[in-house]
C-alpha positions in Angstrom: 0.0 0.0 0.0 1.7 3.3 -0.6 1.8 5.7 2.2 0.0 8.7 0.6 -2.8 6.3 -0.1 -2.8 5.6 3.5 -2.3 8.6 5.0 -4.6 10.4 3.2 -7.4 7.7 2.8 -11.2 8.2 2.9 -12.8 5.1 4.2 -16.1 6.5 4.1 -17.5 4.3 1.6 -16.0 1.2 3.2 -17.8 2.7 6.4 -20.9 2.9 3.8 -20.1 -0.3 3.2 -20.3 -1.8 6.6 -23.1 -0.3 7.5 -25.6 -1.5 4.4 -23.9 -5.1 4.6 -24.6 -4.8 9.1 -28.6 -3.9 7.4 -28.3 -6.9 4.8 -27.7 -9.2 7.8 -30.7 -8.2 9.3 -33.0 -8.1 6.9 -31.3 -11.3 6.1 -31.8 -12.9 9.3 -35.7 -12.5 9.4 -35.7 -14.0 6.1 -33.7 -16.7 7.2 -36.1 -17.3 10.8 -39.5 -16.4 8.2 -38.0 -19.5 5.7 -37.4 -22.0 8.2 -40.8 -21.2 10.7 -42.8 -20.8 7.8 -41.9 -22.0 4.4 -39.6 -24.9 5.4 -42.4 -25.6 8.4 -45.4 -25.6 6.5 -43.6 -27.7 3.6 -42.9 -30.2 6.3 -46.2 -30.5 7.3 -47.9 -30.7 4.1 -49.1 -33.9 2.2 -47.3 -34.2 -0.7 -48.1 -36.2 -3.6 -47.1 -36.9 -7.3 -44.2 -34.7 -8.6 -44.5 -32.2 -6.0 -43.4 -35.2 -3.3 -39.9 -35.6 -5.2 -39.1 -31.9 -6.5 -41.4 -29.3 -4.6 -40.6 -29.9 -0.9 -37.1 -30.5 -1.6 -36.4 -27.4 -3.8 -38.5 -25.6 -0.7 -36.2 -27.2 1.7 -33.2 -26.2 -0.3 -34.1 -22.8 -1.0 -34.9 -22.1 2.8 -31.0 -23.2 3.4 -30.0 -20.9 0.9 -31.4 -18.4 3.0 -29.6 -19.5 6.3 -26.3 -19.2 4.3 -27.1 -16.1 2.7 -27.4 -14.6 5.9 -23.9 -16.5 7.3 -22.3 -14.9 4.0 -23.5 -11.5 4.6 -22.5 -11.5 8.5 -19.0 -12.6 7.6 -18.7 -10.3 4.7 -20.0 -7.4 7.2 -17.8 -7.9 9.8 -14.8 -8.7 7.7 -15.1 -5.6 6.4 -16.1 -3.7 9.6 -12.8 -5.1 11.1 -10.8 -4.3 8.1 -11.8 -0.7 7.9 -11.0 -0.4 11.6 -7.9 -2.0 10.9 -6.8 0.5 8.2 -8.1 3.7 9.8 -6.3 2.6 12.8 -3.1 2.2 10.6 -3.6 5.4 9.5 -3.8 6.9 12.6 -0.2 5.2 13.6 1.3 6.4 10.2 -0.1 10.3 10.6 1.0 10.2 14.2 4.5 9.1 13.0 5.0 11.3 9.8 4.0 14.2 13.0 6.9 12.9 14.9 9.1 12.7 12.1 8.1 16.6 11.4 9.3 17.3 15.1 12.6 15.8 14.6 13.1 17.8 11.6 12.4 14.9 8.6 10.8 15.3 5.9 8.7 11.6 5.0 7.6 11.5 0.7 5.7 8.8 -1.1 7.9 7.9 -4.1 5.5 5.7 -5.7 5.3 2.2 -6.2 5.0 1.1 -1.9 8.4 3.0 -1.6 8.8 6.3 0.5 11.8 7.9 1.7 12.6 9.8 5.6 15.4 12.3 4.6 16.5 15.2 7.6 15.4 18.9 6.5 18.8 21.2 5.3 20.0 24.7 5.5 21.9 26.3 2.8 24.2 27.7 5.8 25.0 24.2 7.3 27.5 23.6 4.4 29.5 25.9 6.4 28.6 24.3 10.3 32.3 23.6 11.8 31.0 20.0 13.1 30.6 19.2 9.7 27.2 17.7 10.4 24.6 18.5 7.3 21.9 18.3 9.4 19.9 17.9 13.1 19.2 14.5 13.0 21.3 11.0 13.3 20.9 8.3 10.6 19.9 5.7 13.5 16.8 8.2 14.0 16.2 8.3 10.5 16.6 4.4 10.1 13.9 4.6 13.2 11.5 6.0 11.6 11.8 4.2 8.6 11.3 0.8 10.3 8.4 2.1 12.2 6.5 3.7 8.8 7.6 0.5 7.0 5.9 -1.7 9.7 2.7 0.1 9.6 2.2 0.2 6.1 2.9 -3.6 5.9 0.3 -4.3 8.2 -2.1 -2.2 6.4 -1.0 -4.1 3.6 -1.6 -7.1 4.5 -4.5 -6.4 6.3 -6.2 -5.5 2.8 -4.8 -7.9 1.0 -6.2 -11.1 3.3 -9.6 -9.3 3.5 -9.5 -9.2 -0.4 -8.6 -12.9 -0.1 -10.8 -13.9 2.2 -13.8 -12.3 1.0 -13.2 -13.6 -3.0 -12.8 -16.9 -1.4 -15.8 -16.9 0.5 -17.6 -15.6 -2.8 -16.0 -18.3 -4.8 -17.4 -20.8 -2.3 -20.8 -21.5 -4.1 -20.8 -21.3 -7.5 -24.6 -20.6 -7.3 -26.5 -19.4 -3.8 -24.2 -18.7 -1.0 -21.5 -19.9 1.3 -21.7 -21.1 5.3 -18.6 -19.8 5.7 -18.8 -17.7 9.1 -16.0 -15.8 10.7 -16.2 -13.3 13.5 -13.3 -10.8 11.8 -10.9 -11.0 9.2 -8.0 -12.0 11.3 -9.8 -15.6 12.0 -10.0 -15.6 8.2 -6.3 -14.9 7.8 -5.3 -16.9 10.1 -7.5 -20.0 8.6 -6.0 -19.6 5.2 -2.4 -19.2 6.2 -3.0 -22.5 8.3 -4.0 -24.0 5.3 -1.2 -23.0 2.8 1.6 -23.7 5.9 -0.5 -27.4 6.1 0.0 -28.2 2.1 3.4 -26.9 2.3 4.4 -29.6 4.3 2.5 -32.3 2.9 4.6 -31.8 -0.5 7.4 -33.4 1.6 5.6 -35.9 3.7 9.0 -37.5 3.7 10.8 -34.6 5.9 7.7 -34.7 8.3 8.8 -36.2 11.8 6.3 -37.9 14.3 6.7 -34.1 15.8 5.7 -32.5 12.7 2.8 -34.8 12.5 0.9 -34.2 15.6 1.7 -30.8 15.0 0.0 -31.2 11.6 -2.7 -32.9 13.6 -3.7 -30.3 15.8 -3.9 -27.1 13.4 -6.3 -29.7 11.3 -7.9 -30.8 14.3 -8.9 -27.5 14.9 -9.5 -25.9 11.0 -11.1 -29.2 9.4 -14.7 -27.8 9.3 -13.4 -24.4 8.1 -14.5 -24.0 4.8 -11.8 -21.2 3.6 -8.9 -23.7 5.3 -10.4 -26.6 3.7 -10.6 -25.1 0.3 -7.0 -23.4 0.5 -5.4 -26.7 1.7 -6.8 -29.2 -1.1 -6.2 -26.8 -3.7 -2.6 -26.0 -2.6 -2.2 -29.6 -2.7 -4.0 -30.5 -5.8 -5.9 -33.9 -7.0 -2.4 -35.8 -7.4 -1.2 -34.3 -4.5 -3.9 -35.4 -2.0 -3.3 -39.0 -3.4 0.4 -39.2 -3.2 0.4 -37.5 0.2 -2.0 -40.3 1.7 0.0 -42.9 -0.4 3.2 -41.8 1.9 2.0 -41.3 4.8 0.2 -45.0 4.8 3.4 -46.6 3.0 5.7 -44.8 5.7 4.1 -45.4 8.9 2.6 -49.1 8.2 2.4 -51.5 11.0 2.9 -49.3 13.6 1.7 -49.9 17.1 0.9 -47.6 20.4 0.9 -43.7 20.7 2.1 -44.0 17.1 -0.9 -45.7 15.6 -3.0 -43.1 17.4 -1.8 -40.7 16.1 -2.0 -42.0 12.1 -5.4 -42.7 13.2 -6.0 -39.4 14.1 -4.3 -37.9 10.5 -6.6 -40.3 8.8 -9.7 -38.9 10.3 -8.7 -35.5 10.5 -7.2 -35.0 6.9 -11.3 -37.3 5.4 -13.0 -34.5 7.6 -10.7 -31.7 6.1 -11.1 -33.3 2.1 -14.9 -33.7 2.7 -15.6 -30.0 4.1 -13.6 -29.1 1.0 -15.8 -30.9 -1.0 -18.6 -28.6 -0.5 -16.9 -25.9 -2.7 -17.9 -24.4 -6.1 -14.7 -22.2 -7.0 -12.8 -23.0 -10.5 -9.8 -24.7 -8.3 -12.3 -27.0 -6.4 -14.2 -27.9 -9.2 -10.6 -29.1 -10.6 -9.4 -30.7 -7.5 -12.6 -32.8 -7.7 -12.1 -33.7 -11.4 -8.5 -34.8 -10.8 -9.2 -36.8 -7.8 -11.9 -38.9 -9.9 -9.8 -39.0 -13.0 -7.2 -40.4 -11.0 -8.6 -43.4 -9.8 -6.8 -46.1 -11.7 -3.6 -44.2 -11.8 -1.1 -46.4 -9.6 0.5 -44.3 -6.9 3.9 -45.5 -5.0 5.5 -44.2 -2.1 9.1 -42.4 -2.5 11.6 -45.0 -2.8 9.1 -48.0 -3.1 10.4 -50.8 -5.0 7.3 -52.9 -5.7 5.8 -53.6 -8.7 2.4 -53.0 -7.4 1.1 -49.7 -6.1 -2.3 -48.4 -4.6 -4.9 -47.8 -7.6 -6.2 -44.3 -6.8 -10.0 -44.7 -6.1 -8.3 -47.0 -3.3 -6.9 -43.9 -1.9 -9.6 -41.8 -2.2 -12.4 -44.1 -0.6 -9.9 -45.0 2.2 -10.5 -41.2 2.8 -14.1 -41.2 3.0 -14.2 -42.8 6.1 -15.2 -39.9 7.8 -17.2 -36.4 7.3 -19.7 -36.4 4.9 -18.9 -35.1 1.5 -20.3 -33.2 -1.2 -23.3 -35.3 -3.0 -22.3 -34.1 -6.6 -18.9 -35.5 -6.0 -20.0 -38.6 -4.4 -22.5 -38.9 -7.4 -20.2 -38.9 -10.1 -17.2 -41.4 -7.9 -19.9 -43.3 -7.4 -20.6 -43.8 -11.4 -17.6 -44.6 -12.1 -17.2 -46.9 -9.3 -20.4 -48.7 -9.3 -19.9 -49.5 -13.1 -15.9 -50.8 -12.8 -17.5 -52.8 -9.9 -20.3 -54.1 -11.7 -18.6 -55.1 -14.6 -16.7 -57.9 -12.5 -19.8 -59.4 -11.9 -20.7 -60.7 -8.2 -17.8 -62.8 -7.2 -15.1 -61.0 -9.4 -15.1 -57.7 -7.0 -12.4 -60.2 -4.9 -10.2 -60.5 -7.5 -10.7 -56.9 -8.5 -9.7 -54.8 -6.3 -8.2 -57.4 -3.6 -6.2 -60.1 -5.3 -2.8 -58.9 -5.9 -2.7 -56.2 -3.7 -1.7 -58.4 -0.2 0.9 -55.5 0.8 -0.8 -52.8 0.8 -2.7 -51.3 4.0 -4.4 -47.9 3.6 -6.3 -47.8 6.7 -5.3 -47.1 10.2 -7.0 -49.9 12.2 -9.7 -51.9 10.7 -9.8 -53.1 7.1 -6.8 -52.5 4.5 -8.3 -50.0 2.0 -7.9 -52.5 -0.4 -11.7 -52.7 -1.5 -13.0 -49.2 -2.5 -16.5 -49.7 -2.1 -16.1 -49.8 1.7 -15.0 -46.3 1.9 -17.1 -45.2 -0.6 -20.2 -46.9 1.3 -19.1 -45.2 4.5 -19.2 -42.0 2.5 -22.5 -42.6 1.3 -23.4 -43.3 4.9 -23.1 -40.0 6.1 -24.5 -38.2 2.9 -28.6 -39.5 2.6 -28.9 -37.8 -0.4 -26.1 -39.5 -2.4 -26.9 -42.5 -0.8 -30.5 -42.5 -2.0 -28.8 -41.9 -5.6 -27.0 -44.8 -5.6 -29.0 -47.5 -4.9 -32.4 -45.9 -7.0 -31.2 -48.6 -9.9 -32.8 -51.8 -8.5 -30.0 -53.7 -10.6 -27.5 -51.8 -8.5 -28.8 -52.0 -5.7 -29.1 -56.3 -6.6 -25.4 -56.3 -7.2 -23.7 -54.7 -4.6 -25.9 -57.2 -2.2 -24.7 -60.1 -4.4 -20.8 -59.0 -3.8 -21.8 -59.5 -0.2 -21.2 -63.0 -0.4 -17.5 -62.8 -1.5 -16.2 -59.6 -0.1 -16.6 -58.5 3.8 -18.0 -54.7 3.0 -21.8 -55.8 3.7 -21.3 -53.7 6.6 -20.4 -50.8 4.8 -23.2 -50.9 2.7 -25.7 -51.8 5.4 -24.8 -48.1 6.8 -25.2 -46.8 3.8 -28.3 -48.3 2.7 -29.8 -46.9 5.8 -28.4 -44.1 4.9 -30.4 -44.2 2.1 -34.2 -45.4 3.6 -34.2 -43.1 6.4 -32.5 -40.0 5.3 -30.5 -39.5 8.5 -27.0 -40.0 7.9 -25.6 -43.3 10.3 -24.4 -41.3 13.8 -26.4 -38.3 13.2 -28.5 -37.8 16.3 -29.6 -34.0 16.2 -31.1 -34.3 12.9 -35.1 -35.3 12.2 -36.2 -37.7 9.9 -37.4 -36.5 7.2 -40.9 -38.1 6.0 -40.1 -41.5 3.6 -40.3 -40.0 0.5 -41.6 -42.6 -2.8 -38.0 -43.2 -3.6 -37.0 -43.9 -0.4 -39.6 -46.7 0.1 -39.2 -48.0 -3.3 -35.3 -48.7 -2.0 -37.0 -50.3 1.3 -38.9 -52.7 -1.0 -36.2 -53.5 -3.4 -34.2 -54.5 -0.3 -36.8 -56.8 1.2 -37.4 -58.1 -2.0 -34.1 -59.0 -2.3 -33.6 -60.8 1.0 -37.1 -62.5 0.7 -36.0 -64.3 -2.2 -36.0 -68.1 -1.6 -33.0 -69.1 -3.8 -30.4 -66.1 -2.6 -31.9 -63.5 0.3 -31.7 -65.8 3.2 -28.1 -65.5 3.9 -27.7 -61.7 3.8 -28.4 -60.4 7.1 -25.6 -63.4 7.4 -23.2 -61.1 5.7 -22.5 -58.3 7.7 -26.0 -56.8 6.9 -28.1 -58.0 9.8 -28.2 -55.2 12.0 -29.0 -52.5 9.5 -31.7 -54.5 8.3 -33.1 -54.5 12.0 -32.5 -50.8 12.2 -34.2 -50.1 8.8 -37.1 -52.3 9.5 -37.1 -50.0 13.1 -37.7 -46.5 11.0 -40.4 -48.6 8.7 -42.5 -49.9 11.0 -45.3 -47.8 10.1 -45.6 -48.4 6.9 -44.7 -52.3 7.9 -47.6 -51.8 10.4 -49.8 -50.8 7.5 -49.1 -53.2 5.2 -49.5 -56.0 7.7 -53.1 -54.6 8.9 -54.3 -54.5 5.2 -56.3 -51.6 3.6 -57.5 -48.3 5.6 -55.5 -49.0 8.7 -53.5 -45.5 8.2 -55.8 -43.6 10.6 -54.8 -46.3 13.7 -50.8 -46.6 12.5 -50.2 -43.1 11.3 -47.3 -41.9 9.4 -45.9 -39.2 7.2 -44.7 -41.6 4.5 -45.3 -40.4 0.8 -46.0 -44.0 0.1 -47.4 -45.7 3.2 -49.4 -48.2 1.4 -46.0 -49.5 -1.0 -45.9 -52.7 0.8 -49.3 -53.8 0.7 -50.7 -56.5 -1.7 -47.7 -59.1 -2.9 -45.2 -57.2 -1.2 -46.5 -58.6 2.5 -45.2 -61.6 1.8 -41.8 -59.9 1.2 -42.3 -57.8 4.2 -42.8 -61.3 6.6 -39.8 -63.1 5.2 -37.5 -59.9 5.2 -38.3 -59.7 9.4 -37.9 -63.4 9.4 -34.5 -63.4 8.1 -33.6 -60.4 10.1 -34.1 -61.9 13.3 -31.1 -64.6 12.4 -28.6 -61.5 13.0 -29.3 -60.8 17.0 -28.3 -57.0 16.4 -31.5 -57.3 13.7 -33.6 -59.1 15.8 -32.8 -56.3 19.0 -33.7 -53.7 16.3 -37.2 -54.9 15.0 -38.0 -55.6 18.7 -37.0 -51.7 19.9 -38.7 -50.3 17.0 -41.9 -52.3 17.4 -41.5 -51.1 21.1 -41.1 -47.8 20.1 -43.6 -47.2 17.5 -46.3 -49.2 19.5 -45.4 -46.6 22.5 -45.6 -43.6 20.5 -49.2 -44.7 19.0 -50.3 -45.4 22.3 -49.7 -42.2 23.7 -51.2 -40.3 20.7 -54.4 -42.0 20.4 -54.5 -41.9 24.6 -54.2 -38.1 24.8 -56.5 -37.4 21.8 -59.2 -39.4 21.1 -60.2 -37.1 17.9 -56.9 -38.8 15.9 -59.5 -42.3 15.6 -62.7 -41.9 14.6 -63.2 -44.4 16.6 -63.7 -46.3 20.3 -60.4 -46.3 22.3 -61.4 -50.0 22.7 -60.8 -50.1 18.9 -57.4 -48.4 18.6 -55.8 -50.7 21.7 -57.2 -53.8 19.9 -55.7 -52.8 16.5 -52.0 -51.5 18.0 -52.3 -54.5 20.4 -52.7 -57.1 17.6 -50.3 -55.4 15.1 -47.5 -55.8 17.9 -48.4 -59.6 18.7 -47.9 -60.0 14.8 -44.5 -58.2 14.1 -42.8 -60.3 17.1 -45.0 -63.3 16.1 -42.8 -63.5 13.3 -39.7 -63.0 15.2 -40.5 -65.4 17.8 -41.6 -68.0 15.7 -38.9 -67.7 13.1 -36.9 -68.5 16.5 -39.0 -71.2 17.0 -38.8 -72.6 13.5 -34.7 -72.5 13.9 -34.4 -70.0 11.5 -31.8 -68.6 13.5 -29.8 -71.8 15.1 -27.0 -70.6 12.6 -26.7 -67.3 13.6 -27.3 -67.5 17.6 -25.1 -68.9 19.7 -27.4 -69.5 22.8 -29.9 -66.4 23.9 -26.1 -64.0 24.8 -25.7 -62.7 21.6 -29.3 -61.5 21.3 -29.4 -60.5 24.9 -26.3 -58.3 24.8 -27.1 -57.1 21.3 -30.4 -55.8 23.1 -28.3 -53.9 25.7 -25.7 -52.4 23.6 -28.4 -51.0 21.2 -30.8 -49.3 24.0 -29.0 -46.2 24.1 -28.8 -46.0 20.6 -32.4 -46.8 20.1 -33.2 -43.8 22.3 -32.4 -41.2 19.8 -34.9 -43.1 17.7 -37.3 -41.8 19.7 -36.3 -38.2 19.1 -35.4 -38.5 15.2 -37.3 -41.5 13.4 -40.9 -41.0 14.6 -40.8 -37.3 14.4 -42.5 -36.6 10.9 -45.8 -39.1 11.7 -49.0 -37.1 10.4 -52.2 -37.3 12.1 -54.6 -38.6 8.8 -55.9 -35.2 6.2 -59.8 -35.3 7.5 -58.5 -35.1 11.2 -56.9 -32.2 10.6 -53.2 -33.4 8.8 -51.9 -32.5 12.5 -47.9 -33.6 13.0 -47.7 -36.2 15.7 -45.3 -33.9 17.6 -47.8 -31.1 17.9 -50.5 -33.1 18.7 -48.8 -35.2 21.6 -45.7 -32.5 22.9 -42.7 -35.1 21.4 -44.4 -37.6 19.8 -44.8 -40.0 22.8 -41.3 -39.9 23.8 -41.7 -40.4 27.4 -43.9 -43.8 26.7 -41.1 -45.1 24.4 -38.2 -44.3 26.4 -39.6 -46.3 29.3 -40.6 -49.2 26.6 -36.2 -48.6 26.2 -35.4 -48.6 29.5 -37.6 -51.6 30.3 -35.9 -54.0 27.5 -32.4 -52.6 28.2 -33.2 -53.7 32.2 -34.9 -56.7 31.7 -37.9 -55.7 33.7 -39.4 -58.8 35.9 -42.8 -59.4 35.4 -44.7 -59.1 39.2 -44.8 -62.0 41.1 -43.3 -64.2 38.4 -40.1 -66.3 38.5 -37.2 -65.3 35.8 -40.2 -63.5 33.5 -38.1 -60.9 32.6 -38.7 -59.1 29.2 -37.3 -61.6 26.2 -35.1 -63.7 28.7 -36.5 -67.2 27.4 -37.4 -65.7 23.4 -36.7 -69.8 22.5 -39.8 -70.4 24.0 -42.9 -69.0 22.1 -45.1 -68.6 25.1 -42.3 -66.6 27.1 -42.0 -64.3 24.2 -45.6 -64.1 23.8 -46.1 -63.2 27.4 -43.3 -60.9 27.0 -45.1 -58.8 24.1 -48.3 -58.6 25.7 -46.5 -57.4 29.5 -44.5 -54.5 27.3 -47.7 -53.3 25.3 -49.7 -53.2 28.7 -47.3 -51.2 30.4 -47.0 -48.9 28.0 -50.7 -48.2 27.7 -50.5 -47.8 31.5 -47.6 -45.3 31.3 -50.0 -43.4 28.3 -53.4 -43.2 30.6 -51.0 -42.7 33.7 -49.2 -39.4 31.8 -52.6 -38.0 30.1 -54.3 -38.8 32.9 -56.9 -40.8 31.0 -59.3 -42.8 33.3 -59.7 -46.5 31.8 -60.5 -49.9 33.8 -56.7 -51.4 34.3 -58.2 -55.2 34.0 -60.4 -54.4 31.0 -57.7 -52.7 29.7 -54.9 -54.9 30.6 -57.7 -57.8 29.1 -57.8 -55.7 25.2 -54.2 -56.0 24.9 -53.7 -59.2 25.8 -56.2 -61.1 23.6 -55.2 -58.5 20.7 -51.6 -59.3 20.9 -52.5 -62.9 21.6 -54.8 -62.9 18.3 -52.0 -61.0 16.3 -49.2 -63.6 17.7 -51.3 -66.7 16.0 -51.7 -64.1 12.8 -48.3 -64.4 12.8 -47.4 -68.3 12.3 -50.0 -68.2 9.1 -48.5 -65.4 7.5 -45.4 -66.7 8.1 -46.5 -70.5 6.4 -47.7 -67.9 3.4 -44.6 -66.5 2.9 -42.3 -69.0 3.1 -41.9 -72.8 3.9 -42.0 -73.9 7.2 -40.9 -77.6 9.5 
């Protein structure tokens, strides 16, 4: 910056500036809290059919997120350039106050163009003559001074401009179309962000000079920018496509087979570094845009580590999905990896996805502690995992969808893709507990039916919740038990087992018999069984306490609804308990442990289902098209979380010996017993917490011969639906 412009700038405008971007923000943020009360709210609510089910309320849901990151982009852009302008007025101040010193010591400070000024001492004509021989009143060292001090201030006025330039085109650059969610306080936290970045990539061009030192060092300035969108961006694109491969492909080469604090700490680079690539991911700029390109373009390119003398390196999509472990990543990107992959993948044919991307490749180890990296579609499942939009993408094609359950059989990622097919049915990405479920929408539970149909199948299903993919299949059946409950009860049953599916009918008709077999099968896997037991809990608890605390939701007697939720529950665990019965899961279970613990360890998890998976049920259009959670406060949580707490501890049944909740599921009467005892107590807890004044032995007598009449339902649907000893 030269000093003139400095010293006599007019930062009026940029004040100008401030102030109608500080107004923006406002007006913004109204917008912002008016999109997401009212627009996103009311779209929510509505009852959505046809096309306006698969484009409107997501382009509505879209649109008010544009608005929440418009109004981050315009608070960071105000305050940026709030702080800058008090930045450069207050360098001005330092340089006017110096040049006034200078004046008092008798220099003379001119702009010479350029960012270059000189300090020269004022002369005399007379002083040619001065017998000290001295040609003027001041020392160089107070000239030098002075210089060093004006040269100081106008770098950091400098500087200061030219970061807030950068920061602010960045941030622009960010989306392509819309706006960024890039927030920063001031533009020194944006500074700093991108000079952590560009300090980061410089050392990962030498990973081979990085010490254990300079990697936890590495780890802790990522640790703490890897959801920082500016840092993110900076650091991939300093690195490039190539780069980020080669960089991953040293580190793994370099530190493989390590043990203790060491391990850790690789472990911590691997997580840190996915987390970093996939906030990255979210950017639109021209670099991005290439980084992305490259990455994907580089996916059969074989990368080696400095110095490596094998013949065989690490293809690299086998780099990049060993990075998508963690964070969730852009869904354009994962669509068009995906593609690619999916169709390589496919065109190996079931049991050649071994010899694919495994056979030959027995030294190479990509991951820091489970798996290798060798098989891409793990990472790139766990990607899709955390990204329910992408996820959804990728397993519409029902032949897709058909293969990569086939591969199950010869590879060992059919847990991968169980997390990512939940992914998929549920739109809550696996581990995300603060986020809602949105209602199934028709694509969703046209996946759902594709994948029962596909494990109903007698000559290939039965085995797949053998594979890895038992537990997911419990917790998808979990989030579709109202449309299960539906399509079990037959035609009209939507006003008893409500729900905010687009397609709550879908698995009516022929697909029942799918639907029987699919909960059959789960119930081999004991995590699968524990999950179709919690969400039957759940669902049957949060029904309960809805139709309880307002009558108007059945047009109906109360009588009625208890019977109907009653016998749906004695029908869902009919099938599990008799499938038990039937030995269909002797293979599976070793003794009643593996079910029992499965049940424990999944209780606390089950508990955010509560809060996330229930939370779009609708109250049927000619009552009133009410949202569960209005209607009830929470959509029965309280009911369901003690239906939770009373599997997780096993509950004894009053005056009974060892009748604990599920202890003895071999034995059809136990579980039976067991059904009927958690349905009762959670009407009791539902008339006990509305305050609803029903007969206890009357009631107590409904729910027992409905469940009891839904558990013998059960063992004829189940001889329907599939053979039977």
């Amino acid at each position: 910056m030269d000093l003139d412009a400095l010293r006599h700038g007019n930062f009026s405008k940029l004040g100008e500036a401030v102030t109608d971007w500080e107004q923006m923000t406002k007006k913004l943020a109204d917008l912002k809290k008016d999109a997401e009360d009212n627009l996103k709210a009311k779209a929510d609510k509505a009852n959505w059919e046809g096309v306006n089910a698969g484009v409107s309320r997501e382009f509505i849901a879209k649109t008010a997120a544009e608005f929440a990151d418009a109004h981050t982009q315009a608070d960071s852009i105000a305050k940026i350039l709030s702080d800058t302008r008090g930045e450069l007025i207050s360098c001005r101040t330092q340089l006017n106050d110096a040049i006034r010193r200078a004046t008092e010591q008798h220099l003379t400070v001119v702009d010479t163009g350029d960012g270059a000024f000189t300090v020269a001492g004022n002369t005399r004509p007379d002083w040619a003559s001065d017998p000290s021989g001295k040609t003027g009143v001041t020392d160089q060292k107070v000239v030098d001074a002075f210089c060093s001090e004006i040269q100081g201030i106008l770098t950091k006025a400098t500087q200061s401009d030219n970061t807030a330039a950068q920061a602010l085109q960045l941030i622009v650059d960010q989306a392509k179309y819309g706006f960024s969610d890039a927030a920063y306080v001031d533009r020194d936290e944006a500074a700093e962000a991108v000079a952590a970045a560009e300090k980061l990539a410089k050392m990962a061009k030498k990973p081979d000079s990085m010490s254990l030192d300079d990697i936890a060092a590495f780890n802790r300035t990522m640790a703490k920018y890897r959801d920082d969108p500016l840092f993110a961006e900076q650091f991939a694109k300093q690195l490039g496509g190539r780069g980020t491969l080669q960089f991953w492909t040293e580190m793994s080469q370099a530190h493989a087979g390590v043990r203790g604090s060491e391990l850790d700490t690789m472990k911590d680079l691997q997580k840190n570094l996915s987390l970093t690539l996939a906030t990255a991911s979210f950017s639109d700029s021209d670099g991005m845009q290439a980084w992305k390109k490259d990455l994907i373009a580089e996916r059969n390119t074989s990368f080696h580590s400095t110095g490596s003398s094998g013949a065989i390196g690490a293809l690299g999509s086998q780099v990049i999905s060993s990075l998508m472990h963690q964070g969730q990543f852009d869904t354009e990107f994962l669509d068009d990896y995906r593609e690619k992959l999916f169709k390589a993948d496919k065109a190996a044919g079931n049991s050649g996805t071994h010899d694919l991307w495994v056979k030959g490749y027995d030294s190479l180890d990509l991951d820091f502690g489970d798996g290798n990296g060798r098989d891409p579609l793990k990472g790139l499942f766990d990607g899709l995992s955390h990204n329910p939009e992408a996820a959804e993408h990728a397993f519409e094609s029902k032949s897709d969808l058909e293969h990569m359950l086939g591969t199950t059989r010869y590879t060992d990622r059919g847990e991968s893709l169980g997390r990512a097919l939940e992914s998929a049915v549920t739109g809550v990405a696996v581990g995300d507990t603060s986020s809602s479920a949105p209602p199934h929408s028709t694509a969703q539970v046209q996946i759902m039916a594709n994948i029962m149909e596909a494990v109903a199948q007698p000559d290939g299903g039965a085995d797949l919740p053998s594979k890895g993919l038992g537990e997911s299949f419990g917790n998808m059946a979990a989030a579709y038990m109202p449309e299960i409950s539906q399509a079990l009860s037959g035609s009209k049953s939507g006003s008893v087992f409500l729900t905010g599916s687009e397609a709550p009918e879908a698995f009516r008709g022929g697909g029942v018999a799918d639907v029987v077999r699919f909960l059959s099968l789960t119930s081999a896997d004991p995590a699968g069984r524990a999950g179709i037991i919690y969400g039957e809990s759940i669902y049957t608890g949060g029904l309960l306490e809805a139709h309880l605390s307002d009558p108007s939701l059945f047009d109906g007697t109360r009588d009625q609804v208890l019977k109907d939720i009653g016998k749906n529950a004695g029908i869902i665990e009919g099938i599990v308990g008799h499938s038990v019965a039937d030995g269909e899961v002797k293979g599976f279970i070793d003794g009643e442990k593996d079910y029992n613990d499965a049940l424990k360890q999944k209780g606390d998890f089950a508990k955010n289902w509560v809060q996330i998976a229930f939370s779009g049920l609708e109250v049927p259009e000619h009552l009133g098209g009410k949202i569960m959670g209005s209607a009830v406060g929470g959509m029965g949580g309280a009911v369901a979380d003690s239906a939770i707490d009373r599997l997780m501890d096993g509950q004894q049944a009053e005056g009974a010996k060892d009748a604990g909740l599920y202890v003895s599921a071999k034995d059809l009467y136990a579980m039976r017993d067991s059904v009927s005892l958690q349905t009762q107590w959670s009407t009791e807890d539902a008339l006990a917490r509305h305050h609803v004044d029903l007969p206890k032995d009357g009631t107590d007598g409904t729910i027992r011969d409905a469940v009891n009449e839904g558990w013998d339902a059960s063992s004829q649907l189940l001889s329907n639906a599939k053979e039977r000893p």
